[in-house]
N, C-alpha and C positions, 0 to 999 in steps of 0.2 A: 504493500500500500504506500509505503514512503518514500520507496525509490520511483518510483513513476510520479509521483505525487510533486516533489519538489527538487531543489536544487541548492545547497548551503553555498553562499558568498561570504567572500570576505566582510564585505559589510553587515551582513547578517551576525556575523560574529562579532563583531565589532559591537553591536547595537546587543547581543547576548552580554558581554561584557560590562560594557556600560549599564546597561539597567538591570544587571542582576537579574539576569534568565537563568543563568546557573545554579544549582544549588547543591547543596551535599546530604546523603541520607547515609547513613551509619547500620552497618552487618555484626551482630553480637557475635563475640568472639568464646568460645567456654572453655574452660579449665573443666576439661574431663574427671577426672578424681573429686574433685572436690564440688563440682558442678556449680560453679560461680564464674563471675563475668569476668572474665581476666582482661577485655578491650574488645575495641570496637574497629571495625576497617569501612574508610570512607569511600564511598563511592558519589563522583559528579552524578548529577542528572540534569538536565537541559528543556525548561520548561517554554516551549514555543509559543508566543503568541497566536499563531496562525495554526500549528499542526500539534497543538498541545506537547505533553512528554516525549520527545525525541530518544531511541533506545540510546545510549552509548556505541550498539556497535553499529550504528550507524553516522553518530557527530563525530565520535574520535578516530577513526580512518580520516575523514573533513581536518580535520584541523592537526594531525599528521603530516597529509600532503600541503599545507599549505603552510609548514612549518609554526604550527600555535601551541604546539604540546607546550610548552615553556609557559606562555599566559597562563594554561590553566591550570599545571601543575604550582603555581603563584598562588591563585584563586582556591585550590582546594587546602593549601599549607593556610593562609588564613584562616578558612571556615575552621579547620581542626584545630589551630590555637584558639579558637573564639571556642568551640566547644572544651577547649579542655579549660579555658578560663572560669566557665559555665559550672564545670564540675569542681571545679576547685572553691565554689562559692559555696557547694551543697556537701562538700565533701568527700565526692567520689574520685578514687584512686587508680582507674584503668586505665588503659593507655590509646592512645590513637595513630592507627596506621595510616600514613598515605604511598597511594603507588605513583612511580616517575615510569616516565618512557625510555626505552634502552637505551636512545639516544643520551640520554640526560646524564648519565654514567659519563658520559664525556664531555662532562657541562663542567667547568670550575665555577660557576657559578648558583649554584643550587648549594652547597654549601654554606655560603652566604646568605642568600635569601633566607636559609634557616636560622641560620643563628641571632641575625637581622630580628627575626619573627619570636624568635622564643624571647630573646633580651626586653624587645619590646613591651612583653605580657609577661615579664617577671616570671617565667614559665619554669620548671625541673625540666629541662632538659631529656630525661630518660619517660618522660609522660609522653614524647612521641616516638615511633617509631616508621622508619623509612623500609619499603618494601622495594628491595632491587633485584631485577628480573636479570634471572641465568644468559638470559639472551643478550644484554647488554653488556655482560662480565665477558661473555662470549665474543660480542664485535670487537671490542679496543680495551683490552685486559688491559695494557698499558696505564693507559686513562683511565680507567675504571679504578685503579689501585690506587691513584692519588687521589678522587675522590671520596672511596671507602674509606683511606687514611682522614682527609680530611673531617669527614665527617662521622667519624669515631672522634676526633677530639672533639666536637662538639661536646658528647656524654649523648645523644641520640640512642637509640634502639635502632638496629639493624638487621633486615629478616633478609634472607637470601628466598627469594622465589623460584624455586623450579618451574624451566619450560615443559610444556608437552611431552615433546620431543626431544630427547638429553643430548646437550650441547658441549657439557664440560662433564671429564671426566675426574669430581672432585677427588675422587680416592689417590687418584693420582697425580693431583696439580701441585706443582712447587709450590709451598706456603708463600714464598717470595710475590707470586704472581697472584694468588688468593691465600688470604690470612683468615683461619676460619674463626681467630679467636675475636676478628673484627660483630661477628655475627652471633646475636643473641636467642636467632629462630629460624627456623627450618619449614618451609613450605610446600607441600605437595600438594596441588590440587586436580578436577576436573575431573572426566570420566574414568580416570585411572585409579581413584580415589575408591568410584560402585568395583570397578573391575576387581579388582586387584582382592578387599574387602568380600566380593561375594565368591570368591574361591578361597579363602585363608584355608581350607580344608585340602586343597591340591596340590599342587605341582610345586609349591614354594612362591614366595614373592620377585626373585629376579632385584631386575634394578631399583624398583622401590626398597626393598630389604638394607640393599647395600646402602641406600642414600638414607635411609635411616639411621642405619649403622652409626653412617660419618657423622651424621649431624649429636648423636649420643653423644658419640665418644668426643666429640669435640663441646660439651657443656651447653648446645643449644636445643631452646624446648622446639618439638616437633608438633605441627598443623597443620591438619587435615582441613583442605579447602575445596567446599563445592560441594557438603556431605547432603545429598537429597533426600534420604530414605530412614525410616526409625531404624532399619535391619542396620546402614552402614554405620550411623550412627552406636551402634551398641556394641560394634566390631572393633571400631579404631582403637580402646586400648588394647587391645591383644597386637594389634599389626605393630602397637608402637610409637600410638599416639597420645599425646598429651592433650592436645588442644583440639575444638574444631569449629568449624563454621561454616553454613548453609542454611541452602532455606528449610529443609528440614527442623531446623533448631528456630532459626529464625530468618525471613528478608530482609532486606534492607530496612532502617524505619528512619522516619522522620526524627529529626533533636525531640520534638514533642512526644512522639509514639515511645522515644528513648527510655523516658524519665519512666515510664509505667512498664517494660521490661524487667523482669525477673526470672534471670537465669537456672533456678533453685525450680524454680515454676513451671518455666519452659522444659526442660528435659524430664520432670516427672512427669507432663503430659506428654511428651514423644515417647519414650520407652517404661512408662505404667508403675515405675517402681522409682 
């Protein structure tokens, strides 16, 4: 319906920008064991004037090509310090992911914008956490390692995101080139997530096993991302997970839908006990 329907210009984004069409809704995050909110991960959403909610995967290929990942990885680092300012009034101590584009890994400037952002809102620094995708480690490891350095001084959280499709062989990567000790969590998500989970009875895990493995032995919590099903859901500590998040547990919700969330709540309704 949307690809025949219309066409995103730069000025359209422009005028998204400007007037706060964009917005951020938040995916609870669980501490499996203990079934408490351990944080929340932000995702853009794109309220159109004319074609109403715009999906993501259709604005951020848009704004890819036309080189704007950078604006709005700006605009989401905002809203997530405003949220974490929010919590900080009521009390609450979780933490907030945002994702960059692989591109960004060879941005010296994302760094800064952070640190920029937390100073400004008097922020803990370890109350946010930056999600940097395999793929980006992948293009320009080089680049990539000055910015993981830089912004581990920060004091940030650092989640390493597995692609699909494995691109680095970390079992084997020279610390020099990737420092795992940079990295406080471990991500594995997507259909590999039902796959992998609905055979724990079979053939062994494969490269999920191992990339678990790494992520143990090297002191980072592991999360399970994209968990759909009450079945996967009730599997993940056995494979090795600590954490997870889907819509099973939960979707995305608004700052407002945020506040009336309970983690403790939501998982005795998904798996009964």
């Amino acid at each position: 319906m949307y690809r025949n329907s219309f066409r995103l210009t730069n000025r359209e984004i422009d005028e998204a920008f400007a007037t706060r069409q964009f917005r951020l809704v938040f995916q609870p995050k669980i501490d499996l064991a203990r079934r408490t909110l351990a944080g929340v991960e932000s995702f853009a959403r794109w309220q159109h004037p004319q074609f109403g909610v715009i999906p993501p995967a259709l604005f951020l290929p848009v704004l890819a090509r036309q080189g704007r990942n950078q604006e709005l990885t700006r605009f989401v680092l905002s809203e997530a310090v405003a949220q974490l300012v929010r919590w900080r009034a009521s009390g609450e101590t979780a933490t907030v992911s945002i994702n960059v584009a692989p591109e960004e890994l060879a941005d010296g400037s994302l760094p800064v914008s952070i640190r920029l952002a937390l100073n400004a809102a008097d922020l803990d620094p370890s109350r946010l956490i930056v999600d940097l995708p395999e793929r980006g480690l992948a293009a320009e490891p080089d680049r990539a390692r000055d910015t993981i350095h830089a912004l581990s001084e920060i004091g940030i959280g650092l989640a390493l995101e597995c692609a699909q499709e494995p691109l680095i062989d970390f079992t084997n990567t020279d610390t020099a080139t990737l420092d795992p000790t940079a990295f406080q969590e471990f991500k594995i998500g997507g259909r590999a997530i039902i796959q992998f989970a609905s055979r724990i009875e079979g053939t062994g895990l494969g490269l999920m096993r191992s990339r678990l493995e790494y992520a143990t032995s090297n002191q980072m919590k592991t999360t399970a991302v994209g968990a759909e099903t009450a079945d996967t859901v009730s599997l993940l500590p056995s494979l090795g997970f600590e954490q997870a998040q889907g819509n099973a547990i939960s979707s995305p919700l608004t700052p407002q839908a945020l506040l009336d969330f309970d983690a403790s709540t939501a998982m005795e309704s998904l798996l009964g006990h």
